[in-house]
C-alpha positions as CSV (number, residue, x, y, z in Angstrom):
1,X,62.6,-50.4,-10.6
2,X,65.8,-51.8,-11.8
3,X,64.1,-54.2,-14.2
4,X,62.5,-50.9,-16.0
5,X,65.7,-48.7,-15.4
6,X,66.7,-48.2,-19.0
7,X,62.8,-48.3,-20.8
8,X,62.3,-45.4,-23.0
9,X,58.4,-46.2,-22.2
10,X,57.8,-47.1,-18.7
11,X,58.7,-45.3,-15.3
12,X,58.6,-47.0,-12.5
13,X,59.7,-45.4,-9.4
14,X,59.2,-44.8,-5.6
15,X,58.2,-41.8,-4.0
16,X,58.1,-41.2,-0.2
17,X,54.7,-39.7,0.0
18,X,55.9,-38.2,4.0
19,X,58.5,-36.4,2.7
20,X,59.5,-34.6,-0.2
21,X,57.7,-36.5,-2.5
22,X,54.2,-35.1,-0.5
23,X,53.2,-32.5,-3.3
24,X,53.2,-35.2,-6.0
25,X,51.5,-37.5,-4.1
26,X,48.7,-35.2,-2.9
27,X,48.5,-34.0,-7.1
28,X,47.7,-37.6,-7.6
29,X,45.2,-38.6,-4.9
30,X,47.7,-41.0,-2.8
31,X,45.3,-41.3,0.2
32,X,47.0,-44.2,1.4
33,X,50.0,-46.6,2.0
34,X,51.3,-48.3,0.4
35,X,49.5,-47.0,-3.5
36,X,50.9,-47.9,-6.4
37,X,49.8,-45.3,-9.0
38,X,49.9,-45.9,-12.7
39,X,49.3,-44.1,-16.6
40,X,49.2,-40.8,-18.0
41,X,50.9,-38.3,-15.3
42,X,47.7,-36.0,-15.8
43,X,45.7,-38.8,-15.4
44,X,47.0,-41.3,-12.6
45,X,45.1,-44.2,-12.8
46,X,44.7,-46.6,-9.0
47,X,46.5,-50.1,-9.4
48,X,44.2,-52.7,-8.3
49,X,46.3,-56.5,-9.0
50,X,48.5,-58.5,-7.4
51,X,51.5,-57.0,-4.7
52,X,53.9,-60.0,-5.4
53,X,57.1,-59.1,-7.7
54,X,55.6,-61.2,-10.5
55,X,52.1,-59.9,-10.5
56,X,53.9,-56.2,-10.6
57,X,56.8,-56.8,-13.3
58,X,53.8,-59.1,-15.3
59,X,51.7,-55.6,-15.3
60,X,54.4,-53.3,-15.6
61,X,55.7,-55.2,-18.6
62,X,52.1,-55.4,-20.2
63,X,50.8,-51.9,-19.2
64,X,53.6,-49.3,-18.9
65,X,53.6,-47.8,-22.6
66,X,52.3,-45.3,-24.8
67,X,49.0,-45.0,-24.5
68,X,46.5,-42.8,-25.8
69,X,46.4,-39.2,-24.3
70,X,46.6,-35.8,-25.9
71,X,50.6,-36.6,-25.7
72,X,50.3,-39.9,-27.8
73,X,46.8,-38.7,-29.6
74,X,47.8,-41.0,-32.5
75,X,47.4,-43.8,-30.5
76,X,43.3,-43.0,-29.5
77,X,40.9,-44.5,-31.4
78,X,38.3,-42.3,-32.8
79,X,35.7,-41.7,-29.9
80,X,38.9,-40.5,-27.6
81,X,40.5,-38.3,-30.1
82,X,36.8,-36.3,-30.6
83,X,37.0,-36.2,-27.2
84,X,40.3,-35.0,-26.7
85,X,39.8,-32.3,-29.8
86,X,36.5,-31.4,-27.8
87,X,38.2,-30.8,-24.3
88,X,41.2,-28.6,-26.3
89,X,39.3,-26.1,-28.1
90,X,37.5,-25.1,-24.6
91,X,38.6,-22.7,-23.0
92,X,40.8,-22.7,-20.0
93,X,38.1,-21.5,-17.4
94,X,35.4,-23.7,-18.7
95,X,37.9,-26.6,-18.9
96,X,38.7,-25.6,-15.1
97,X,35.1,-25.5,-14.4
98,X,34.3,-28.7,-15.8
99,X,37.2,-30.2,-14.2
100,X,35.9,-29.3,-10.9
101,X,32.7,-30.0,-11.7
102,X,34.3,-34.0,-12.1
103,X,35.5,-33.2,-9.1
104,X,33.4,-32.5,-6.8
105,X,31.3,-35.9,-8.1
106,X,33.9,-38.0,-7.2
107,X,33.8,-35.6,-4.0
108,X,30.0,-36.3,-3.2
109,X,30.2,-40.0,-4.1
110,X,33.1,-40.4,-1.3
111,X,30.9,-38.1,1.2
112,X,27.7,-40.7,0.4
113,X,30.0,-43.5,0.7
114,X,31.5,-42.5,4.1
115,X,28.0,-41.2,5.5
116,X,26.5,-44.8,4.7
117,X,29.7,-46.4,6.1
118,X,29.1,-44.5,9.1
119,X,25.5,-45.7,9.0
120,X,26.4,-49.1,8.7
121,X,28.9,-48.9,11.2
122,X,26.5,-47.3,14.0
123,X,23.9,-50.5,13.1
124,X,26.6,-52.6,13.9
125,X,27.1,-51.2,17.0
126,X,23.9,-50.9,17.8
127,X,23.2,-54.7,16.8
128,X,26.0,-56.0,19.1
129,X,25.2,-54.0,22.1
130,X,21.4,-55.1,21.9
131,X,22.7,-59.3,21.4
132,X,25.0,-58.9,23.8
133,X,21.6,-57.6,26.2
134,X,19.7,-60.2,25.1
135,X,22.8,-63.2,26.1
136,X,23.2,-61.1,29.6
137,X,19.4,-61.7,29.8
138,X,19.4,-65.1,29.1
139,X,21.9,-66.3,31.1
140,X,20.9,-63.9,34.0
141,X,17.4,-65.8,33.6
142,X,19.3,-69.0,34.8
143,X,20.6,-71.0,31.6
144,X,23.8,-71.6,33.0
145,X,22.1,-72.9,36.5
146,X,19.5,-75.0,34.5
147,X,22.4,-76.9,32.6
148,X,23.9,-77.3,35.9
149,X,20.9,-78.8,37.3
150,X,20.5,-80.9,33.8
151,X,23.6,-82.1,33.8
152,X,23.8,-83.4,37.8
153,X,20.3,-84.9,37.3
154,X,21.7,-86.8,34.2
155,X,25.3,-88.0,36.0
156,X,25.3,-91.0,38.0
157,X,26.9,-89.5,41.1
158,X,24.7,-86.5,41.0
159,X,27.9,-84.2,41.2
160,X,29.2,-82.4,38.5
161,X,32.8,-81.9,40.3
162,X,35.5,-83.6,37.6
């Protein structure tokens, strides 16, 4: 934070997501600690690199400026600004309805990735508990004894004491 203290450009800062800095952090989808959030404030991008102080001042130094958003529309190349123009001259409750209809994708596709999780999860269960039948089987069925027995047969003294 004190390397960026003075930048006209880039912010970076911490913010106790448990206390009062909970109503910014549940506006940008902090989920999780720690999350290092990053980009437009309307549109908080997830940081995915390195944790180490150089991978984080290398990014910060690289990444944290202008960029294009309706803000900095000069620096959008042309796809983004139609896109922009497109999403200003709607109006506010069909912006707001498209906005949640985003939303409630990325909703469904965490609901689908937590079902098949779950799925996965109860396999894995199920999986272990049926191997560790079949060992308790086996080794009820006299493995161990059968070494035992192996092993004497094949020792000189016929006894397997050490």
């Amino acid at each position: 934070m004190d390397a960026f203290a003075g930048s006209a450009t880039a912010l970076v800062a911490d913010v106790d997501c448990t206390a009062d800095g909970k109503p910014l952090c549940d506006q940008v989808g902090v989920k999780g600690y720690p999350t290092i959030k990053w980009g437009d404030a309307g549109d908080m991008q997830d940081y995915q690199g390195g944790r180490t102080y150089d991978d984080l001042f290398k990014f910060a130094s690289e990444e944290l400026k202008p960029m294009c958003s309706p803000k900095n529309i000069d620096l959008c190349d042309v796809e983004k600004k139609a896109e922009i123009v497109k999403f200003q001259l709607m109006s506010s409750s069909d912006l707001d309805a498209a906005i949640a209809a985003e939303e409630t994708k990325l909703a469904d596709a965490e609901t689908t990735f937590k079902e098949e999780v779950q799925k996965l999860q109860d396999r894995y269960s199920a999986l272990s508990t049926e191997k560790d039948d079949k060992l308790a089987a086996v080794k009820g069925a006299g493995l161990g004894l059968m070494k035992a027995v192996k092993s004497a047969a094949g020792s000189p003294s016929g006894s397997d004491e050490l």
